[in-house]
N, CA, C and O atoms as a GROMACS GRO file, in nm:
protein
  344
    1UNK      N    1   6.439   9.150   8.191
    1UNK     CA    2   6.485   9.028   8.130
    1UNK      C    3   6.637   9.035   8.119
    1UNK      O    4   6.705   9.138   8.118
    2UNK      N    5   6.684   8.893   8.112
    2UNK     CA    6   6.821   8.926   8.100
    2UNK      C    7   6.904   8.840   7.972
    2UNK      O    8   6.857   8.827   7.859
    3UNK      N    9   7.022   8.792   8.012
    3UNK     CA   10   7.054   8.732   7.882
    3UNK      C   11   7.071   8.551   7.910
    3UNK      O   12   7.104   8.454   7.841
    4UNK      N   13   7.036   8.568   8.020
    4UNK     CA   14   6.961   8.410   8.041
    4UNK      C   15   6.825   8.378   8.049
    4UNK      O   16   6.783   8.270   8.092
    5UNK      N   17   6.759   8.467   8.009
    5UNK     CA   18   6.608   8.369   8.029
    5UNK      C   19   6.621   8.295   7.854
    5UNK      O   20   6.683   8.316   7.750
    6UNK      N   21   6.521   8.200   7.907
    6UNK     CA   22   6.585   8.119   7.778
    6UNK      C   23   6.392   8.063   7.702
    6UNK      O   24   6.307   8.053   7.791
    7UNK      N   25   6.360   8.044   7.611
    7UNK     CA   26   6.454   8.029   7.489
    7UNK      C   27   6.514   8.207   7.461
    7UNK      O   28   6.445   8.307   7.484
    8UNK      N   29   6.651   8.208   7.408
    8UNK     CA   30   6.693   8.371   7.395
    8UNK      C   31   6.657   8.405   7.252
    8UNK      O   32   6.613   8.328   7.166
    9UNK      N   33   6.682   8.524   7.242
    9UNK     CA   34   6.634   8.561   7.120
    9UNK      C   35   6.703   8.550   6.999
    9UNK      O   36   6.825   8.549   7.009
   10UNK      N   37   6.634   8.538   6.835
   10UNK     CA   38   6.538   8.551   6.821
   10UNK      C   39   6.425   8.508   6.835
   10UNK      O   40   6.335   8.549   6.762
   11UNK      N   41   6.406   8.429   6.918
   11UNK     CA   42   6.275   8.381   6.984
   11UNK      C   43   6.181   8.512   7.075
   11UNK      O   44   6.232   8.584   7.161
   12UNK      N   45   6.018   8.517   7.024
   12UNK     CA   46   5.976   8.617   7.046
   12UNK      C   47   5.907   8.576   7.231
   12UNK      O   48   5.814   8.629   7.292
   13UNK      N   49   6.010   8.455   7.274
   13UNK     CA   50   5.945   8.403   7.418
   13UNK      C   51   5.978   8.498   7.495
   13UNK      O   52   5.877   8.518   7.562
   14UNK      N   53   6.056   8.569   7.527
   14UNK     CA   54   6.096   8.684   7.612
   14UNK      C   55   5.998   8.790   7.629
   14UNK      O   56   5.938   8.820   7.732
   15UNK      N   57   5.985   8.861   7.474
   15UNK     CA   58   5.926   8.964   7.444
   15UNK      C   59   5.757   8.914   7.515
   15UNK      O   60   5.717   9.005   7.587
   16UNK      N   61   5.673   8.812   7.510
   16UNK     CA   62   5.590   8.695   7.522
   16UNK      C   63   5.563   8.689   7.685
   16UNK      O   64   5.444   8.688   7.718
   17UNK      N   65   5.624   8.688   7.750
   17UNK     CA   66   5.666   8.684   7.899
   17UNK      C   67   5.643   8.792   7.912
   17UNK      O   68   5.531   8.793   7.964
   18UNK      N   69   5.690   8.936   7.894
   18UNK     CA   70   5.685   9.013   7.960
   18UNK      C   71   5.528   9.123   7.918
   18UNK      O   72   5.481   9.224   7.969
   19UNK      N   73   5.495   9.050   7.819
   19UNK     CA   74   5.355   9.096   7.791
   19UNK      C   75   5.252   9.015   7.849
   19UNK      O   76   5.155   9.082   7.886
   20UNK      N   77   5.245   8.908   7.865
   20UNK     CA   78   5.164   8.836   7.985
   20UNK      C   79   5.225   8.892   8.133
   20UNK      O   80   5.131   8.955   8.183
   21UNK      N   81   5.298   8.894   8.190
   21UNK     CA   82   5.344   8.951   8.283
   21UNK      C   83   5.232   9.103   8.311
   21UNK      O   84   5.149   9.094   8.402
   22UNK      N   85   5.236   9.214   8.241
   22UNK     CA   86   5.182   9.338   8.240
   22UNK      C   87   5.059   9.314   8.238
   22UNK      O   88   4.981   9.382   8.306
   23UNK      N   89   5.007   9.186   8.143
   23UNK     CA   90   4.854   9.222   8.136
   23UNK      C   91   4.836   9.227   7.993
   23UNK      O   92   4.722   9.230   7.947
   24UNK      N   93   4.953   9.230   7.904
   24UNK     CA   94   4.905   9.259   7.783
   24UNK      C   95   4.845   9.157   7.690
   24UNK      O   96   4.770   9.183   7.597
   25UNK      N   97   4.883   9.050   7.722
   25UNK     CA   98   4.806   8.983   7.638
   25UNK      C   99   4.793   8.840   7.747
   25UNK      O  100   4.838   8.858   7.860
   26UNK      N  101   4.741   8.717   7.720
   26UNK     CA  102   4.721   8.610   7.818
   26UNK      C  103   4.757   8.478   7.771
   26UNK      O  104   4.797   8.478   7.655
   27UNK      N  105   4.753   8.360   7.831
   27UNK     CA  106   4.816   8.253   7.813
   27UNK      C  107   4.789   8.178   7.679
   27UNK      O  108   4.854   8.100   7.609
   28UNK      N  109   4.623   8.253   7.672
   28UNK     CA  110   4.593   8.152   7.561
   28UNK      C  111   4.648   8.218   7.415
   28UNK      O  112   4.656   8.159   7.308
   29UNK      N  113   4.680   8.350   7.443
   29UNK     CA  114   4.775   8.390   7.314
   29UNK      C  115   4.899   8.348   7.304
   29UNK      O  116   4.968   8.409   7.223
   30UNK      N  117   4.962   8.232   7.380
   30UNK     CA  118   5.100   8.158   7.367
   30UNK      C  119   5.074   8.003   7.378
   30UNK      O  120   5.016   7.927   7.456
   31UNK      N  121   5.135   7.996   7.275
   31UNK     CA  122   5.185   7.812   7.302
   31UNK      C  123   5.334   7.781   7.320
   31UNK      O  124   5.394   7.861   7.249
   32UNK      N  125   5.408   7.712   7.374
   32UNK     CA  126   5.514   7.647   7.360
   32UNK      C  127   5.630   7.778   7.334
   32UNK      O  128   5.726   7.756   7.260
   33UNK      N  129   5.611   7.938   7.411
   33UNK     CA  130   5.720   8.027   7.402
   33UNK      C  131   5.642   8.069   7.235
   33UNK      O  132   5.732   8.088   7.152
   34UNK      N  133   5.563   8.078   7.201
   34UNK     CA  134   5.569   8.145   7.035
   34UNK      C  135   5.410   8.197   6.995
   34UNK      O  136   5.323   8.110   6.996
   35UNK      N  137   5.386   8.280   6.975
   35UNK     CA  138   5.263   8.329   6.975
   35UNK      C  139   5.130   8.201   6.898
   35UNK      O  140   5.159   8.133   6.800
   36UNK      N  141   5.012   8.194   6.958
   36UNK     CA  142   4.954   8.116   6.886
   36UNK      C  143   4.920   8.169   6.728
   36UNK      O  144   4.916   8.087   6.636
   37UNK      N  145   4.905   8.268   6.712
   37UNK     CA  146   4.836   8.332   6.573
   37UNK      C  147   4.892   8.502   6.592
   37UNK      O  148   4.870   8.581   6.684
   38UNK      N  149   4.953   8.517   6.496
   38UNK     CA  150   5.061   8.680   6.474
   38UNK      C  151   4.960   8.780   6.477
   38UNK      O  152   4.891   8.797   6.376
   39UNK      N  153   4.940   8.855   6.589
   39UNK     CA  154   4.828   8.947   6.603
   39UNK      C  155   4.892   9.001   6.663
   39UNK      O  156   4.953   8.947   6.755
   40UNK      N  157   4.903   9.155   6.628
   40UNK     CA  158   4.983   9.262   6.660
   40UNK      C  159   4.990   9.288   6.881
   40UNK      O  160   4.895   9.236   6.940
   41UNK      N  161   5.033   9.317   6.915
   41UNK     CA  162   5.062   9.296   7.013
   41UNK      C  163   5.058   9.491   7.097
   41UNK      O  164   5.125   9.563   7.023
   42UNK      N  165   5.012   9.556   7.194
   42UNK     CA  166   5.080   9.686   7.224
   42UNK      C  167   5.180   9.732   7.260
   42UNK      O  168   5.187   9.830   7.335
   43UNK      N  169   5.297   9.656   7.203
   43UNK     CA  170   5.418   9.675   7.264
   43UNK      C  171   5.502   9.751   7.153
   43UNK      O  172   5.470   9.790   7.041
   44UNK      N  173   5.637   9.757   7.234
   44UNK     CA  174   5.751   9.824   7.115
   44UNK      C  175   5.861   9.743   7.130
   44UNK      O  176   5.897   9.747   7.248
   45UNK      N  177   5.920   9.683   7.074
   45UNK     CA  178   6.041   9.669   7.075
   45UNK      C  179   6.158   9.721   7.034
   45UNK      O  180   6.165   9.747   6.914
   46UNK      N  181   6.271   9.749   7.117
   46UNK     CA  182   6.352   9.877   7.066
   46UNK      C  183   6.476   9.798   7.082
   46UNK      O  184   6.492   9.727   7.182
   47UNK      N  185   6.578   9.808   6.974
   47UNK     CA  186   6.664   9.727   6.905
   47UNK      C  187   6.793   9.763   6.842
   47UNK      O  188   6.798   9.880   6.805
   48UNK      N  189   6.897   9.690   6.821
   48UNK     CA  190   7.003   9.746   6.759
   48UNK      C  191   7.078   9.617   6.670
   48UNK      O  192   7.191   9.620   6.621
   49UNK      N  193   6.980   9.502   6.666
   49UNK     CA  194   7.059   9.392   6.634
   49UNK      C  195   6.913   9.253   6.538
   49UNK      O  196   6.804   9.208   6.572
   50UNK      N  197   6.971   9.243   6.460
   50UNK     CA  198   6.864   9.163   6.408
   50UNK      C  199   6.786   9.060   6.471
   50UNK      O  200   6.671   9.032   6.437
   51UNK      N  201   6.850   9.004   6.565
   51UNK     CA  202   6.780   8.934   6.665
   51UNK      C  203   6.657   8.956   6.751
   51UNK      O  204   6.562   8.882   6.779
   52UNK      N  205   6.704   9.146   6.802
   52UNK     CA  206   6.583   9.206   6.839
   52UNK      C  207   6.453   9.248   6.750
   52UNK      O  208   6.332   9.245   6.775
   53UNK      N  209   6.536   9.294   6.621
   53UNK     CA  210   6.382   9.342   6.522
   53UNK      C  211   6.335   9.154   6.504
   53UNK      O  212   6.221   9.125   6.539
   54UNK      N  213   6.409   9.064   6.462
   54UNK     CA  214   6.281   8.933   6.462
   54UNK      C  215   6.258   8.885   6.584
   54UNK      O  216   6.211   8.782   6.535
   55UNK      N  217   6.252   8.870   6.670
   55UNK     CA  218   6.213   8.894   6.823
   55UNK      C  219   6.067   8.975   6.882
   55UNK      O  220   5.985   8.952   6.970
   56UNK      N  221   6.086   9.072   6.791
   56UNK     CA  222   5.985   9.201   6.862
   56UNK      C  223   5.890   9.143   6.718
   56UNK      O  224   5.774   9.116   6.746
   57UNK      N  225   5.925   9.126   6.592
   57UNK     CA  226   5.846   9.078   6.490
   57UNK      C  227   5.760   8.974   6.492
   57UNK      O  228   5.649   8.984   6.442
   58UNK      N  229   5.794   8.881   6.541
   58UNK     CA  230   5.749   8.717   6.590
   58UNK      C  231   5.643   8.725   6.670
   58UNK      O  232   5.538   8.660   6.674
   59UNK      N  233   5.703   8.857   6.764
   59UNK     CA  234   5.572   8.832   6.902
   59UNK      C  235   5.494   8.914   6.835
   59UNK      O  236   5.378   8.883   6.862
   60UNK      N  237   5.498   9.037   6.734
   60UNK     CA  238   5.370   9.066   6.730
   60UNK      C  239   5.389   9.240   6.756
   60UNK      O  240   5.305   9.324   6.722
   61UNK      N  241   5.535   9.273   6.832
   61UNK     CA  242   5.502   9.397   6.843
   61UNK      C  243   5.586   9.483   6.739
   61UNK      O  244   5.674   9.445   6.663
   62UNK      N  245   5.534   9.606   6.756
   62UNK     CA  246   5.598   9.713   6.702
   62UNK      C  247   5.742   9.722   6.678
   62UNK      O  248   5.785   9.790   6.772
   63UNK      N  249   5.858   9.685   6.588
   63UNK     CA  250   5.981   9.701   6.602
   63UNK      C  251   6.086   9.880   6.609
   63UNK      O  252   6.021   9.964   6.548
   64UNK      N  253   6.168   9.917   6.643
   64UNK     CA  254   6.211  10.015   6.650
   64UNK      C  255   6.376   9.971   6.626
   64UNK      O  256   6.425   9.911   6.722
   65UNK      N  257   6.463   9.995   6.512
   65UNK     CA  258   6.617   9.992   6.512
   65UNK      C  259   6.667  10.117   6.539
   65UNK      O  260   6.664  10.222   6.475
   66UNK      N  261   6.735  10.072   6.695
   66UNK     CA  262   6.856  10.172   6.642
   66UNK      C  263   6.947  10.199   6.609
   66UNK      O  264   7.042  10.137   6.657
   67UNK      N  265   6.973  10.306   6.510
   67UNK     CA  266   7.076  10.266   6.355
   67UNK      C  267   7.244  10.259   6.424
   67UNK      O  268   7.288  10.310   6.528
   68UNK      N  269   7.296  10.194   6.343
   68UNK     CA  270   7.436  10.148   6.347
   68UNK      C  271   7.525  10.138   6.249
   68UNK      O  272   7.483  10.085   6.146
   69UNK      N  273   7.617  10.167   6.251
   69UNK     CA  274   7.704  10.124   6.133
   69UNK      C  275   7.711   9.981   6.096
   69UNK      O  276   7.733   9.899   6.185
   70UNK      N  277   7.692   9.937   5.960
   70UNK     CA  278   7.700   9.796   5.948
   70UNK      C  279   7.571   9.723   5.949
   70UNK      O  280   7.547   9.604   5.926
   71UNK      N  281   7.475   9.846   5.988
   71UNK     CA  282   7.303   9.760   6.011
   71UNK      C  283   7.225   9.831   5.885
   71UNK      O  284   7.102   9.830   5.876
   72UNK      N  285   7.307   9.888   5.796
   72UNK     CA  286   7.207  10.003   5.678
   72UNK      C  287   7.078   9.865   5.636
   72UNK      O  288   6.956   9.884   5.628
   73UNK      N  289   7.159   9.719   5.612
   73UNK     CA  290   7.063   9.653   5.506
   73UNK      C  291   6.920   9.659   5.597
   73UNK      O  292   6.809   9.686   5.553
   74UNK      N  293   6.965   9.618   5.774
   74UNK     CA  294   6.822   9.603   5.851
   74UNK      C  295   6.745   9.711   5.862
   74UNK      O  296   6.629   9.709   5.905
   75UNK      N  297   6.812   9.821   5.818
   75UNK     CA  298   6.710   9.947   5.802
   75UNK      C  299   6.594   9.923   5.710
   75UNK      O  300   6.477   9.939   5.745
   76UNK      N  301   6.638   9.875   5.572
   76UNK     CA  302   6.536   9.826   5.503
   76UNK      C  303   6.424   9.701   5.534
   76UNK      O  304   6.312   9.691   5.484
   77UNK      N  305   6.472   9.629   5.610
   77UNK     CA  306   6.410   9.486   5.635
   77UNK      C  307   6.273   9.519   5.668
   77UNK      O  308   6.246   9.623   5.727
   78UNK      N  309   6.194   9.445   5.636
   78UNK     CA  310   6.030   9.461   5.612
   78UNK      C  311   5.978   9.453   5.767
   78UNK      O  312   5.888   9.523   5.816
   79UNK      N  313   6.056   9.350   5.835
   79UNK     CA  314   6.042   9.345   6.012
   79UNK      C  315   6.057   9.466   6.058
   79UNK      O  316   5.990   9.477   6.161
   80UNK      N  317   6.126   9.581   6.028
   80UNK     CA  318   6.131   9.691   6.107
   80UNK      C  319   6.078   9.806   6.065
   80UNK      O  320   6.115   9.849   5.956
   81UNK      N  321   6.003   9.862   6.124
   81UNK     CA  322   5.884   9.926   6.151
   81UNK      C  323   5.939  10.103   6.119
   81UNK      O  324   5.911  10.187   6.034
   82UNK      N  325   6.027  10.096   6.236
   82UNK     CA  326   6.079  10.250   6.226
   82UNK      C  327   6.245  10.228   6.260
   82UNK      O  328   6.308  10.126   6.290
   83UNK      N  329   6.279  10.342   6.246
   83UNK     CA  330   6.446  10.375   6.256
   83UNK      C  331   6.528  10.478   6.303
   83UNK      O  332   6.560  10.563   6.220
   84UNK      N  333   6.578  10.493   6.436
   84UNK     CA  334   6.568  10.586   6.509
   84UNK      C  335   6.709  10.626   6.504
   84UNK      O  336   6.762  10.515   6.494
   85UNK      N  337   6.799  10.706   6.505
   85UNK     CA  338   6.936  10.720   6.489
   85UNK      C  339   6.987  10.713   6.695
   85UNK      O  340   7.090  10.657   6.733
   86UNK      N  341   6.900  10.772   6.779
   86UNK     CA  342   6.902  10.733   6.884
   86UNK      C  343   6.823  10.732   7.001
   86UNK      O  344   6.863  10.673   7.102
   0.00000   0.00000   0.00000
């Protein structure tokens, strides 16, 4: 994916795409780019920016931050899952 597929994030349409793409989940688990019903997903999303932890949150998968200066508060944020220094 890149930084034009669109809608961009935090929209979990990206993350959404590339799990129908694999097989992971199927059409009828998306409507309109946004999951029909928040059911955990087998994915990870791995992150450094709040956009990505609600992104990877939205669709359903697993979030992962990695830590930054300036990101301590998203360490806490209930969207992110785990916290990896790198």
């Amino acid at each position: 994916m890149t930084r034009d597929f669109r809608p961009a994030k935090p929209s979990p349409a990206g993350i959404l795409h590339i799990a129908k793409a694999w097989g992971v989940i199927d059409e009828t688990q998306i409507k309109d780019h946004e999951p029909v019903a928040k059911v955990p997903i087998p994915l990870i999303m791995v992150g450094d920016s709040v956009d990505d932890i609600e992104a990877g949150y939205e669709a359903g998968a697993a979030t992962v931050l990695v830590r930054s200066e300036g990101k301590e508060e998203l360490e806490r944020d209930v969207r992110t899952d785990v916290v990896v220094s790198r």
